[in-house]
TORMI-394964 format. One record per atom (N, C-alpha, C): x, y, z. Coordinates in steps of 0.001 Angstrom, whole numbers, padded with zeros to 6 digits, always signed. Each point is the difference from the previous one (the first is absolute). Example, Ala and Ser with C-alpha at 12.3 -4.5 7.8 and 13.67 -1.06 7.14 Angstrom:
+013190-005690+007800/-000890+001190+000000/+000900+001200+000000/-000350+001050-000720/+000820+001190+000060/-000770+001090+000730/
END
This chain:
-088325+006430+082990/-000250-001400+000390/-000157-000096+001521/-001165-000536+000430/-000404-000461+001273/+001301-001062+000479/+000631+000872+001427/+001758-000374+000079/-000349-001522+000933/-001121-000565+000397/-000353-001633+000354/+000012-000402-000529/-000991+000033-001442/-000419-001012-001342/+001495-000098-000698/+000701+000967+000023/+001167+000433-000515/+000858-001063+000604/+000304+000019+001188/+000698-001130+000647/-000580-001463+000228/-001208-000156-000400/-000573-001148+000037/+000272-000805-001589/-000016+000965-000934/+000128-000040-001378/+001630-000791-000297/+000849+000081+001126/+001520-000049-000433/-000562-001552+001270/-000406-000726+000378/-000030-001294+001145/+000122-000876-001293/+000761-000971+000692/+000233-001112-000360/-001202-001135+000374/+000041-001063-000190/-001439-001046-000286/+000237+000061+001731/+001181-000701+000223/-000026-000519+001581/-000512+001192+001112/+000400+001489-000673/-000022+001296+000599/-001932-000161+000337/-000477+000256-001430/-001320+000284+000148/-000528-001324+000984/-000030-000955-000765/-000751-001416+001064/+000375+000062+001507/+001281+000632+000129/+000074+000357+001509/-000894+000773+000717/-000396+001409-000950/-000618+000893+000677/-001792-000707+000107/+000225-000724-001199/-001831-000958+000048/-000161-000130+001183/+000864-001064+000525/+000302-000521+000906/-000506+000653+001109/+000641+000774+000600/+000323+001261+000927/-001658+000451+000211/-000314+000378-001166/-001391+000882-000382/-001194-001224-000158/-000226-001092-000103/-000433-000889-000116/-001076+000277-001105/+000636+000130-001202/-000397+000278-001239/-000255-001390-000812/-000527-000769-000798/-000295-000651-000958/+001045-000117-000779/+000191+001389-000694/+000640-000176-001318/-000415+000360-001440/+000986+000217-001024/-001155-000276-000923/+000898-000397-001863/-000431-000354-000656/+001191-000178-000860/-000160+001043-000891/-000412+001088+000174/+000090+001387-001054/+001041+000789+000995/+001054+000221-000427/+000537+000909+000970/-000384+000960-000109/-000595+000901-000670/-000096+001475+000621/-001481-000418+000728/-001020-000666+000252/-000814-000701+000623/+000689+000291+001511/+001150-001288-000032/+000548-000487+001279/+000975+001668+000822/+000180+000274-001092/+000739+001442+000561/-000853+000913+000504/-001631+000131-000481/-000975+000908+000686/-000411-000634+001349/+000236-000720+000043/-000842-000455+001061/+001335-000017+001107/+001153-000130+000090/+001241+000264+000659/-000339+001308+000578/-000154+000866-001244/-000053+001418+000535/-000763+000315+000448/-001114-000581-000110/-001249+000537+000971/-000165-000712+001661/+000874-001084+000200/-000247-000487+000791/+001169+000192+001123/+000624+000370-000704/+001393+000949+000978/-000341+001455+000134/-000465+000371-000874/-000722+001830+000655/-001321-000388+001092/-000381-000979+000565/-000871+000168+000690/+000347-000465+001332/+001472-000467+000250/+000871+000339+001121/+000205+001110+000482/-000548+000929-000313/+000240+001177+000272/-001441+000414-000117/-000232+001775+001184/-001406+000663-000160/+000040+001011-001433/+001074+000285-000477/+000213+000441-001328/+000727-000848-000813/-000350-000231-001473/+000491-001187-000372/+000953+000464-001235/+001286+000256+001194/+001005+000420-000785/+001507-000464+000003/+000842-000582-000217/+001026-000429+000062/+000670+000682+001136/+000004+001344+000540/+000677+000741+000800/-000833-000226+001252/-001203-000028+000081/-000942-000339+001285/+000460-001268+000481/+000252-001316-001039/+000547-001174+000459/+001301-000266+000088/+000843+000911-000425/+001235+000433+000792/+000017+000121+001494/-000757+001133+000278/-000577+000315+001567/+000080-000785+000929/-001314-001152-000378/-000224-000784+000824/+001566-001106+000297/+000229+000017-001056/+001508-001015-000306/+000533+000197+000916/+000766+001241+000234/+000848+000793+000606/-000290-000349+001278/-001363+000573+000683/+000038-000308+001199/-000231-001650+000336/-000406-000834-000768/+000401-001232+000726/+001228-000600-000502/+001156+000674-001021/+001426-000563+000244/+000230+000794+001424/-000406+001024+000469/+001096+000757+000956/-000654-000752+001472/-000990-000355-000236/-001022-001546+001521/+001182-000920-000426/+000112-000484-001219/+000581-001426+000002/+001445+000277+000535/+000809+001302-000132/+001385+000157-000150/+000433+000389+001706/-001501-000248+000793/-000077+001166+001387/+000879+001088+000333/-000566+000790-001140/+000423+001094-000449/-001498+001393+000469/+000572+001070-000145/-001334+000673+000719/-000287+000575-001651/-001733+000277+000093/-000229+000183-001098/+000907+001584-000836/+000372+000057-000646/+000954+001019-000766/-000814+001516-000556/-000611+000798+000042/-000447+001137-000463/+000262+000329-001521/-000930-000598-000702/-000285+000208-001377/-000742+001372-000797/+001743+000462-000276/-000683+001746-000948/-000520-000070-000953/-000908+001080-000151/-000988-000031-000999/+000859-000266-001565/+000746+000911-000323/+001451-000406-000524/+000617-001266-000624/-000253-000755+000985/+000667-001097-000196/-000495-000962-001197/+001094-000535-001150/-000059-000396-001039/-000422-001909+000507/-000805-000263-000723/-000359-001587-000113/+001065-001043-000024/+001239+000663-000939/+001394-001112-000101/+000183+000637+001603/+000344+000583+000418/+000331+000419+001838/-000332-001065+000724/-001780+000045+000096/-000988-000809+001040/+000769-001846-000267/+000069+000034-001759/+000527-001529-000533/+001187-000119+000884/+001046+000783+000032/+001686-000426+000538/-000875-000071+001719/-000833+000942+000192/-000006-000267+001392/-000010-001656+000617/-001673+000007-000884/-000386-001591+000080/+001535-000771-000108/+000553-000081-000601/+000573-000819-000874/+001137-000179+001326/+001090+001067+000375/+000764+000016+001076/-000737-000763+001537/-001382+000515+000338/-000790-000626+001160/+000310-001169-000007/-000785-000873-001220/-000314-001243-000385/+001206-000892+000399/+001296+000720-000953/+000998-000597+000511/+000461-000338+000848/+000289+001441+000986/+000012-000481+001397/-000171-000767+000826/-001642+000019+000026/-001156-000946+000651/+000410-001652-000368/+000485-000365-000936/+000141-001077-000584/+001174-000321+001026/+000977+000559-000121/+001842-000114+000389/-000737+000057+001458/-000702+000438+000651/-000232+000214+001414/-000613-001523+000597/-001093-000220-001193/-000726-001180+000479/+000913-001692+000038/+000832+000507-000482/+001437-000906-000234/+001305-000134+000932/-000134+001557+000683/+001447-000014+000717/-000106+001099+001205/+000789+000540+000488/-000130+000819+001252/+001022+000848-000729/-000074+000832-000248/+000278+001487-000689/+000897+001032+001104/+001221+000510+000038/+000045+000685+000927/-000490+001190-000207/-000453+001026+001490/-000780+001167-000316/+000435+000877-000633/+001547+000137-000239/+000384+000946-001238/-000339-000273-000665/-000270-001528-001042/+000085-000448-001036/-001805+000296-000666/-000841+000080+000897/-000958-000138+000136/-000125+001618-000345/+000383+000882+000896/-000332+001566-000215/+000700+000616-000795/+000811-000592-000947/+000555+000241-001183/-000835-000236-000690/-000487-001479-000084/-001138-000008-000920/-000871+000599-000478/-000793+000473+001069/-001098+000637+000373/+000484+002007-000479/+000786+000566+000245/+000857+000506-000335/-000283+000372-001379/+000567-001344-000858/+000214-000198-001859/-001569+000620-000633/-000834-000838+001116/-001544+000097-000229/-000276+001093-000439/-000079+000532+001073/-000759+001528+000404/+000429+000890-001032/+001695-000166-000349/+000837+000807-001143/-000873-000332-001182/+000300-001241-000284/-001003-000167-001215/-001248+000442-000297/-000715-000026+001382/-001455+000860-000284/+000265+001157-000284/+000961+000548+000422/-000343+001814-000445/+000990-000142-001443/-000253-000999-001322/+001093-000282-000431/+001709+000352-000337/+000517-000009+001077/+001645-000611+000171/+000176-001253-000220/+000144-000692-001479/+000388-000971-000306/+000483-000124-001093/+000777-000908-000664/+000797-000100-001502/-000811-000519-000611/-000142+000101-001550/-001368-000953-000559/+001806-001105-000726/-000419-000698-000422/+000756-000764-001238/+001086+000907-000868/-000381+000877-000403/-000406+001100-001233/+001382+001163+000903/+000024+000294+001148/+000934+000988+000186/+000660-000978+000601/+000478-001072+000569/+000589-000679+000916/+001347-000659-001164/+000615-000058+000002/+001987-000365-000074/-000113-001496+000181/-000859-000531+001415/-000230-001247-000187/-001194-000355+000326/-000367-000960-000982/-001413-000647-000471/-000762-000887+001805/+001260-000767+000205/-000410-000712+001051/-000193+000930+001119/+000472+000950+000722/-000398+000816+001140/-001561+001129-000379/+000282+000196-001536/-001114+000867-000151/-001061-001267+000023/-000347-000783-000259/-001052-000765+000303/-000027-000887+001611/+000700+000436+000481/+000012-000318+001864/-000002-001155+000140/+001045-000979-000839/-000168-001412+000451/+001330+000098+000587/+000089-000163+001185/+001020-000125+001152/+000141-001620+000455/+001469-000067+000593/+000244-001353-000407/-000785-001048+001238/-000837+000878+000998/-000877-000599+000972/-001328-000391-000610/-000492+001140-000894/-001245-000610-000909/+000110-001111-000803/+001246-000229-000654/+000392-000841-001179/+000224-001113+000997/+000215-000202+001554/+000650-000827+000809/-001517-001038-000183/-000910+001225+000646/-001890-000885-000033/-000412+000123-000977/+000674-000093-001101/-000618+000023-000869/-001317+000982-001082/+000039+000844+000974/-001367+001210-000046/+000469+000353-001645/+001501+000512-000408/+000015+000185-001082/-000601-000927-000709/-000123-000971-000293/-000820-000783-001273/-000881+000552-000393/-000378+000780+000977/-001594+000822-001203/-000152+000353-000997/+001422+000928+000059/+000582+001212-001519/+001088-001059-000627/+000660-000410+000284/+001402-000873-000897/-000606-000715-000964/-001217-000501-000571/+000052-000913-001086/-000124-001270+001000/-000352-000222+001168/+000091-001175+000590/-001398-000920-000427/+000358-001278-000005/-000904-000476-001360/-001613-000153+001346/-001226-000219-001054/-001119+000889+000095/-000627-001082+001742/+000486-001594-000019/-000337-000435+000922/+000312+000936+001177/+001269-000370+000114/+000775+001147+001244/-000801+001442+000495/-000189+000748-001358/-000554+001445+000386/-001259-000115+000773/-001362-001091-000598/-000883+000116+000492/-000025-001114+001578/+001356-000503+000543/-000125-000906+001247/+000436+001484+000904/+000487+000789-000552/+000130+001251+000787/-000465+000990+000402/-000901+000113-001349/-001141+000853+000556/-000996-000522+000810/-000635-001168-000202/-000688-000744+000700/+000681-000090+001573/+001008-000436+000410/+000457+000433+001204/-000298+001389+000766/+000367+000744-000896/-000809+001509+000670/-001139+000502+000036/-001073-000924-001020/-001022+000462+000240/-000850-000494+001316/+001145-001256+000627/-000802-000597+001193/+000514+000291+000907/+000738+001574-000022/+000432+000661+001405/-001079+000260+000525/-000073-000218+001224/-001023+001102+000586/+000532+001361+000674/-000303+000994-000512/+000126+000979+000314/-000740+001392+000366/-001502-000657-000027/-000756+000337+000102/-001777-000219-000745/-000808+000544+000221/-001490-000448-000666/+000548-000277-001221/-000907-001435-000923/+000228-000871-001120/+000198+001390-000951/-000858+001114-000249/-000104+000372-000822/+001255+001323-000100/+000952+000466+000837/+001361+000245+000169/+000706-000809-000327/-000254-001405+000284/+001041-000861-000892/-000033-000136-001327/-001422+000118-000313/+000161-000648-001263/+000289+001661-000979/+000182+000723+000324/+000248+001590-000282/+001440-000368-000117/+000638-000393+000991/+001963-000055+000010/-000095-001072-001235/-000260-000737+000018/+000477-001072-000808/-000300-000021-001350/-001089+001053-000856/-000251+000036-000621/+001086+001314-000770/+000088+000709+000878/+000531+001438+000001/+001972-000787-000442/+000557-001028+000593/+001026-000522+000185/-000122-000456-001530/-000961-001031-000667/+000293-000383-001026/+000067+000635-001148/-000920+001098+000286/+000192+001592-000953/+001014+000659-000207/+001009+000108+001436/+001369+000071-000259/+000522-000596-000709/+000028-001550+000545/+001019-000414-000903/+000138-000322-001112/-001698+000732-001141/+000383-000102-001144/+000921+001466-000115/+000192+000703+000579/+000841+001059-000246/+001258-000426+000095/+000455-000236+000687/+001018-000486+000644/+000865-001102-001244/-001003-000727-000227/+001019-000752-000512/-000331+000289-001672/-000759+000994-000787/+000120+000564-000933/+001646+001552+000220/+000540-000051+001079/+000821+001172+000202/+001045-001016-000321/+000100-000971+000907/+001343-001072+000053/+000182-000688-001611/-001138-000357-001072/+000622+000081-000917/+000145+000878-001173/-000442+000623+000260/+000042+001252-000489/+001903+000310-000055/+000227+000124+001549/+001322+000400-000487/+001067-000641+000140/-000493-001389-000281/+000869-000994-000572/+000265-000692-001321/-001020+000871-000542/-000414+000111-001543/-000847-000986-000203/-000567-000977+000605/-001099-000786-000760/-001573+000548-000347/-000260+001058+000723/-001420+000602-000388/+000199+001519-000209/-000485+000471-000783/+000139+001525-001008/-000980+000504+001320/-000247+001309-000195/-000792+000756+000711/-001523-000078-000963/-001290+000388+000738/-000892+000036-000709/-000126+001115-000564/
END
Protein backbone atom coordinates (compact mmCIF):
# COMPACT_ATOMS: atom_id res chain seq x y z
CA UNK A 1 0.00 0.00 0.00
CA UNK A 2 1.10 3.44 -1.24
CA UNK A 3 2.14 4.70 2.66
CA UNK A 4 0.23 8.60 1.58
CA UNK A 5 -3.02 7.14 0.11
CA UNK A 6 -2.57 4.86 3.11
CA UNK A 7 -2.59 7.77 5.49
CA UNK A 8 -4.95 9.77 3.57
CA UNK A 9 -7.31 6.63 3.57
CA UNK A 10 -7.41 6.74 7.66
CA UNK A 11 -8.45 11.26 7.47
CA UNK A 12 -11.28 12.17 8.93
CA UNK A 13 -14.00 14.53 6.85
CA UNK A 14 -12.57 17.73 8.72
CA UNK A 15 -8.85 16.09 8.08
CA UNK A 16 -9.38 15.75 4.27
CA UNK A 17 -11.49 19.24 3.65
CA UNK A 18 -8.59 20.72 5.49
CA UNK A 19 -6.05 19.47 3.19
CA UNK A 20 -8.75 20.71 0.11
CA UNK A 21 -8.36 23.61 1.59
CA UNK A 22 -4.59 23.90 1.88
CA UNK A 23 -4.31 22.37 -1.81
CA UNK A 24 -7.13 24.37 -3.19
CA UNK A 25 -8.90 21.37 -4.44
CA UNK A 26 -12.76 21.31 -5.31
CA UNK A 27 -13.57 18.18 -3.89
CA UNK A 28 -15.52 15.48 -4.82
CA UNK A 29 -18.28 13.19 -3.36
CA UNK A 30 -16.72 9.73 -4.52
CA UNK A 31 -14.11 9.29 -2.08
CA UNK A 32 -11.70 7.28 -3.65
CA UNK A 33 -12.25 10.17 -6.50
CA UNK A 34 -11.51 12.81 -3.67
CA UNK A 35 -8.60 10.63 -2.29
CA UNK A 36 -6.85 10.54 -5.93
CA UNK A 37 -6.75 13.71 -6.43
CA UNK A 38 -5.27 14.44 -2.61
CA UNK A 39 -2.61 12.21 -3.69
CA UNK A 40 -1.76 13.57 -6.69
CA UNK A 41 -1.81 16.94 -5.65
CA UNK A 42 0.43 16.55 -2.61
CA UNK A 43 3.11 14.48 -4.67
CA UNK A 44 3.52 17.45 -6.81
CA UNK A 45 4.93 19.45 -3.83
CA UNK A 46 7.68 17.82 -4.37
CA UNK A 47 10.28 17.26 -7.75
CA UNK A 48 9.64 13.48 -7.00
CA UNK A 49 6.26 12.69 -6.05
CA UNK A 50 6.81 10.82 -3.10
CA UNK A 51 5.77 11.05 0.43
CA UNK A 52 9.56 11.02 1.57
CA UNK A 53 10.58 13.89 -1.03
CA UNK A 54 7.69 15.93 0.76
CA UNK A 55 9.01 15.05 3.97
CA UNK A 56 12.26 16.86 2.74
CA UNK A 57 10.95 19.84 1.84
CA UNK A 58 8.84 19.78 5.31
CA UNK A 59 11.80 19.39 7.25
CA UNK A 60 13.65 22.14 5.97
CA UNK A 61 10.95 24.70 6.32
CA UNK A 62 9.99 23.39 10.03
CA UNK A 63 13.83 23.83 10.81
CA UNK A 64 13.38 28.03 8.83
CA UNK A 65 10.26 28.21 10.96
CA UNK A 66 11.98 26.72 14.30
CA UNK A 67 15.38 29.09 13.33
CA UNK A 68 16.92 26.17 13.50
CA UNK A 69 19.87 25.40 10.89
CA UNK A 70 18.85 23.10 8.28
CA UNK A 71 19.61 19.36 9.87
CA UNK A 72 21.54 16.78 7.42
CA UNK A 73 19.16 14.21 6.16
CA UNK A 74 20.66 10.39 5.75
CA UNK A 75 19.94 8.57 3.03
CA UNK A 76 18.77 6.07 5.78
CA UNK A 77 16.53 7.95 7.28
CA UNK A 78 12.96 6.43 7.79
CA UNK A 79 9.76 8.76 6.76
CA UNK A 80 8.15 8.26 10.53
CA UNK A 81 11.91 10.06 11.48
CA UNK A 82 11.50 13.14 8.87
CA UNK A 83 7.38 13.01 10.49
CA UNK A 84 8.71 13.33 14.44
CA UNK A 85 11.17 15.78 12.97
CA UNK A 86 8.43 17.98 11.40
CA UNK A 87 6.29 17.36 14.12
CA UNK A 88 8.93 18.43 17.19
CA UNK A 89 10.00 21.79 14.73
CA UNK A 90 6.40 22.71 14.30
CA UNK A 91 5.99 22.57 17.86
CA UNK A 92 8.56 24.55 18.81
CA UNK A 93 8.03 27.24 16.28
CA UNK A 94 4.51 27.53 17.60
CA UNK A 95 5.66 27.78 21.63
CA UNK A 96 8.34 30.33 20.20
CA UNK A 97 5.87 32.45 18.23
CA UNK A 98 4.01 32.70 21.62
CA UNK A 99 6.73 33.18 24.20
CA UNK A 100 10.52 33.83 24.64
CA UNK A 101 11.98 30.39 25.22
CA UNK A 102 15.14 30.24 27.21
CA UNK A 103 18.26 29.18 25.09
CA UNK A 104 18.57 25.95 26.93
CA UNK A 105 15.07 25.32 26.50
CA UNK A 106 15.28 26.06 22.95
CA UNK A 107 18.62 23.81 22.30
CA UNK A 108 17.09 21.06 24.02
CA UNK A 109 14.55 21.23 21.70
CA UNK A 110 16.31 21.38 18.82
CA UNK A 111 18.45 18.68 20.40
CA UNK A 112 14.98 16.18 20.69
CA UNK A 113 14.82 17.10 16.84
CA UNK A 114 17.85 16.13 15.37
CA UNK A 115 17.60 12.76 17.82
CA UNK A 116 14.47 12.04 16.28
CA UNK A 117 15.76 12.43 12.80
CA UNK A 118 18.33 9.87 13.11
CA UNK A 119 15.32 7.99 14.83
CA UNK A 120 15.91 8.21 18.77
CA UNK A 121 12.43 8.36 19.72
CA UNK A 122 9.62 6.21 21.61
CA UNK A 123 6.70 5.36 19.29
CA UNK A 124 3.33 4.76 21.56
CA UNK A 125 3.99 1.00 21.19
CA UNK A 126 7.43 0.82 23.33
CA UNK A 127 6.75 3.82 25.64
CA UNK A 128 5.36 2.88 29.57
CA UNK A 129 3.66 6.19 29.01
CA UNK A 130 1.26 7.03 26.27
CA UNK A 131 1.37 10.83 27.00
CA UNK A 132 5.34 11.47 26.75
CA UNK A 133 5.58 8.93 23.87
CA UNK A 134 3.30 11.13 21.88
CA UNK A 135 5.26 14.53 23.04
CA UNK A 136 2.42 16.39 24.41
CA UNK A 137 4.27 18.35 27.10
CA UNK A 138 2.44 20.41 29.45
CA UNK A 139 3.73 23.77 27.40
CA UNK A 140 2.13 22.33 24.14
CA UNK A 141 -1.12 21.37 25.94
CA UNK A 142 -0.58 25.09 27.65
CA UNK A 143 -1.10 26.57 23.54
CA UNK A 144 -2.95 24.33 22.91
CA UNK A 145 -0.86 22.78 19.84
CA UNK A 146 -1.92 19.39 21.35
CA UNK A 147 -5.52 19.56 20.02
CA UNK A 148 -4.42 18.22 16.83
CA UNK A 149 -3.94 14.49 18.05
CA UNK A 150 -6.35 14.46 21.39
CA UNK A 151 -9.76 14.06 19.73
CA UNK A 152 -10.09 17.89 20.00
CA UNK A 153 -13.40 18.49 18.33
CA UNK A 154 -12.99 19.12 14.39
CA UNK A 155 -13.74 23.16 14.63
CA UNK A 156 -10.68 23.66 16.92
CA UNK A 157 -8.26 21.30 14.81
CA UNK A 158 -8.89 23.07 11.59
CA UNK A 159 -8.63 27.01 13.46
CA UNK A 160 -5.13 25.53 14.08
CA UNK A 161 -4.01 24.44 11.28
CA UNK A 162 -5.20 27.34 9.48
CA UNK A 163 -3.12 29.48 11.90
CA UNK A 164 -0.02 27.77 10.67
CA UNK A 165 -0.65 27.71 7.42
CA UNK A 166 -0.50 31.66 7.56
CA UNK A 167 3.00 31.57 9.05
CA UNK A 168 5.23 33.02 6.95
CA UNK A 169 8.13 31.27 6.84
CA UNK A 170 9.06 31.44 3.77
CA UNK A 171 7.97 31.28 -0.33
CA UNK A 172 3.90 30.39 -0.37
CA UNK A 173 4.80 27.19 -1.74
CA UNK A 174 7.15 26.03 1.55
CA UNK A 175 4.27 26.97 3.39
CA UNK A 176 1.84 25.36 1.95
CA UNK A 177 4.36 22.07 1.98
CA UNK A 178 4.52 22.58 6.16
CA UNK A 179 1.02 22.79 6.52
CA UNK A 180 -0.04 20.23 4.49
CA UNK A 181 2.80 17.89 5.66
CA UNK A 182 1.42 19.00 9.54
CA UNK A 183 -2.11 17.81 8.75
CA UNK A 184 -0.74 14.47 7.43
CA UNK A 185 0.72 14.13 10.73
CA UNK A 186 -1.84 14.64 12.56
CA UNK A 187 -3.82 12.03 11.05
CA UNK A 188 -1.08 9.88 12.50
CA UNK A 189 -0.90 11.23 15.50
CA UNK A 190 -4.09 11.16 16.57
CA UNK A 191 -4.88 7.57 15.02
CA UNK A 192 -1.69 6.57 17.72
CA UNK A 193 -3.50 8.54 20.69
CA UNK A 194 -6.54 6.43 20.17
CA UNK A 195 -5.32 3.69 19.38
CA UNK A 196 -3.84 3.37 22.74
CA UNK A 197 -6.54 4.46 24.55
CA UNK A 198 -8.54 1.85 23.05
CA UNK A 199 -11.03 3.70 20.95
CA UNK A 200 -9.53 2.86 17.42
CA UNK A 201 -8.09 -0.82 16.56
CA UNK A 202 -5.07 -0.67 14.36
CA UNK A 203 -5.61 -0.98 10.57
Amino acid sequence: MDELLDRLRHGTEAELRMLEQLLALAGSKERELRLAALHGAIGKLASEASWREVLVKAVEAAAAGADWRTPKILDSAQTLWLEEYVHQAVTFAWVKSRTSPAKQVAAEARERAEQALMGKFETPEESTNAWAALGIGLATIALGAALWWVGAPAFVFIAVARGLSKLSWGPPSRDATLAVTTVLIHIRKRREFTTVIGEEQPA
